[in-house]
N, C-alpha and C positions, 0 to 999 in steps of 0.2 A: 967202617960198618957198611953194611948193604942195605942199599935201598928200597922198603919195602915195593914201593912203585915199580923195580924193576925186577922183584923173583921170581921164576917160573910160576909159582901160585896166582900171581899180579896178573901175570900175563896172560896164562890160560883163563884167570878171570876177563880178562878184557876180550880175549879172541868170543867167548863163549858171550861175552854181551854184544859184538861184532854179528854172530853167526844170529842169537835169539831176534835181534831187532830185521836183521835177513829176513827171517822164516817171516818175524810179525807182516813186513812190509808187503810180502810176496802172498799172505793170506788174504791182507787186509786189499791188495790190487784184482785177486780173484773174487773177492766178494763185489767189486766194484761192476766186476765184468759180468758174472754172475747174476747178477740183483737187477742191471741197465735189463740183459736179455729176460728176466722175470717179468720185469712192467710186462714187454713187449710180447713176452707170451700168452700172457693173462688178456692182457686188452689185444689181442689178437691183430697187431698191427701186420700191416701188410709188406714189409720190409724186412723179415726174420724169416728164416723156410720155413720153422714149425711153431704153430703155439694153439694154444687150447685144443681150438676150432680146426686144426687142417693140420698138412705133414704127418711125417713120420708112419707110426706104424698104423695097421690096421684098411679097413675100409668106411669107417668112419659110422659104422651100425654098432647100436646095442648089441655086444655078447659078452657073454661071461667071462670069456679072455680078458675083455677090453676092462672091465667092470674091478679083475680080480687085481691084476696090471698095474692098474691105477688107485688103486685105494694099499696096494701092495708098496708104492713107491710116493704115496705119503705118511701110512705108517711109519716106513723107516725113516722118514723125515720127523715125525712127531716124537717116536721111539729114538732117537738121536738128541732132537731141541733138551725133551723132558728128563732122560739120564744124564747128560753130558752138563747137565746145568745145577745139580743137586750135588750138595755142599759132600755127602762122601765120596761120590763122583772124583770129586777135584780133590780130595784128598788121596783118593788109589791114587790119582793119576800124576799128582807131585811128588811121587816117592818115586817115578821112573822119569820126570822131566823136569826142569826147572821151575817153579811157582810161577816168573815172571812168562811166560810163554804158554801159559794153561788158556788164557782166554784165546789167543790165536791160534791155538791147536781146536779149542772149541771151534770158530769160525770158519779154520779149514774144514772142520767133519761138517758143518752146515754146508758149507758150499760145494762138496762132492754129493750130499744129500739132496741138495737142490737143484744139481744139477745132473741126478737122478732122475728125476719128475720130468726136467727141460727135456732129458733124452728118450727115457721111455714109454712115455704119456701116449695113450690111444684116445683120439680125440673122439669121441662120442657127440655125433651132429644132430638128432635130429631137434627140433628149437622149439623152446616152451617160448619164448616171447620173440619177436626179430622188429624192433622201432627201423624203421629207415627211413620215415618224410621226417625233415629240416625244420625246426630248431631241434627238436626232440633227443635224434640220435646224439647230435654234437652235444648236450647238455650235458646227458650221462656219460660220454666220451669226458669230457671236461671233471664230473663230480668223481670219476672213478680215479682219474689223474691226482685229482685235490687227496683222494685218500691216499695217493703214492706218497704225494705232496706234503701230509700229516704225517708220516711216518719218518721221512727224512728230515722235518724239522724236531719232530721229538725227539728223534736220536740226539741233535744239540744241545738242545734244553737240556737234556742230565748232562751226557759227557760222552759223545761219540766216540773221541778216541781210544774212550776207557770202555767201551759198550766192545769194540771191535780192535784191541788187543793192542793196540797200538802205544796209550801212555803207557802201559807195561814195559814192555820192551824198548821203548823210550830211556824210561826211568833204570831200567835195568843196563841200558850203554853206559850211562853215565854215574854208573855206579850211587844211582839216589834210592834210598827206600822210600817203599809205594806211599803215597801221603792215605790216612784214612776216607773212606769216601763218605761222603755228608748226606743227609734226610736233605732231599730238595723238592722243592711245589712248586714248579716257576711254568708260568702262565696255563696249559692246554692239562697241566697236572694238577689246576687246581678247578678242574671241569669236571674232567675220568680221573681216574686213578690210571688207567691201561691206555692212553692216547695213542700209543703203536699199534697195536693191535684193532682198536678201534677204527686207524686208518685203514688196516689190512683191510676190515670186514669190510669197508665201504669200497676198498678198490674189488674186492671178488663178487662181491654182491650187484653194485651197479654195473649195473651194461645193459649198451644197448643189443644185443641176441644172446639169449642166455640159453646153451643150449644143454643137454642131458652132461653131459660130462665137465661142461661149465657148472652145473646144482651139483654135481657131484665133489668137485673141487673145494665148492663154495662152502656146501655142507659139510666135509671134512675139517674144512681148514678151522669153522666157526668152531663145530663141535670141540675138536682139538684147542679151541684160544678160550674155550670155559674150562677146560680139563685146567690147563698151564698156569691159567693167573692163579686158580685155589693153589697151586703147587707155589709157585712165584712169590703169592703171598703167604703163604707158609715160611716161607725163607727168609723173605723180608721184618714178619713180625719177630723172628729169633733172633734177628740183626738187630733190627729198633725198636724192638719191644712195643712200649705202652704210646711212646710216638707214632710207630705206624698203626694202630689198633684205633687212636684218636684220628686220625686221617681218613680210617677206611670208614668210619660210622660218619664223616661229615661228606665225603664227595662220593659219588657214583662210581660203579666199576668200573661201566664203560659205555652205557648211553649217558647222557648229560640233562640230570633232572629228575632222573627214576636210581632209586637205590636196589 
């Protein structure tokens, strides 16, 4: 008799679990790279050609170019996060790719979207605030970090490699079906409900020079992280029902203290 282990079907499943954990790894490497030169853009470090504040294009004045540009190239970032994440989204889009590689095709389109913004972005200088005497500046350098900081450890807390497509493709080498994923509250999730995003806000918001297209970024991104969680949790209560609904009436969305 023939082994099923060894039939062309066996195999080409195994090549296509080789190839999927491929793509996962090589998404999940760009988002790494992606996401390092984000910090770095937003807090306007001096060590990257371009970020917020300086490079790239423009002359670095209010215009309408600049204005249209940049709010053009977070749309299609927001208009990417908020379709690509919604449950019939991922049902088109498993009739033409495998199920287990749905998250890291999502995390590819984010980080071509993101690093839309990195490339295109006209920095709009002139400065609603600029701290520079000592401790001050270093402070908010530091609280804007701590927000980078909140968002990289939340990702742990639930399941990073499952956030960024990686246990998929994982579980999909080794020929395992996906384990279901569990209602968790574990520590900064039983403060916010949204600890990611909460981070976000505190890393785009603090700074020390905040300039026009810094509020313009900042404003965007905020606006857009109220649109997302009503969506987000929409999704969520269809998943866990009356569990997630007893959740959201007991902890904050996303200050901590204020419902």
């Amino acid at each position: 008799m023939t082994d099923p282990a060894t039939t062309p079907r066996a195999d080409s499943s195994r090549i296509g679990g080789v190839l999927g954990f491929a793509y996962g790894v090589v998404a999940y490497l760009m988002f790494v790279v992606v996401f390092l030169y984000a910090v770095a853009f937003v807090a306007d470090a001096w060590f990257v050609p371009k970020t917020i504040n300086r490079g790239g294009w423009g002359n670095g004045k209010l215009t309408i170019v600049a204005v249209v540009v940049d709010v053009g190239v977070l749309l299609l970032f927001a208009v990417q996060h908020s379709v690509m994440a919604r449950s019939g989204f991922k049902d088109w889009l498993t009739k033409y790719l495998p199920r287990s590689v749905e998250r890291s095709t999502y995390v590819l389109a984010a980080n071509l979207c993101l690093a839309a913004i990195l490339a295109f972005w006209f920095p709009i200088t002139p400065a609603l605030w600029d701290v520079t005497s000592q401790p001050w500046r270093g402070i908010l350098v530091a609280i804007s970090l701590g927000g980078w900081g909140l968002v990289f450890v939340s990702t742990f807390l639930i399941n990073h490699f499952d956030l960024f497509g990686l246990r998929q493709v994982f579980d999909r080498l080794r020929n395992h079906s996906p384990a279901p994923y569990p209602f968790m509250t574990p520590a900064f999730y039983r403060i916010v409900r949204h600890p990611i995003y909460l981070g976000f806000t505190i890393a785009f918001w603090v700074t020390p020079t905040m300039t026009v297209g810094h509020l313009l970024f900042a404003v965007a991104t905020l606006g857009y992280t109220l649109v997302a969680i009503q969506l987000e949790e929409r999704d969520l209560i269809r998943t866990f029902g009356q569990q997630y609904r007893d959740y959201r009436s007991r902890v904050p969305m996303l200050v901590p203290g204020i419902h």
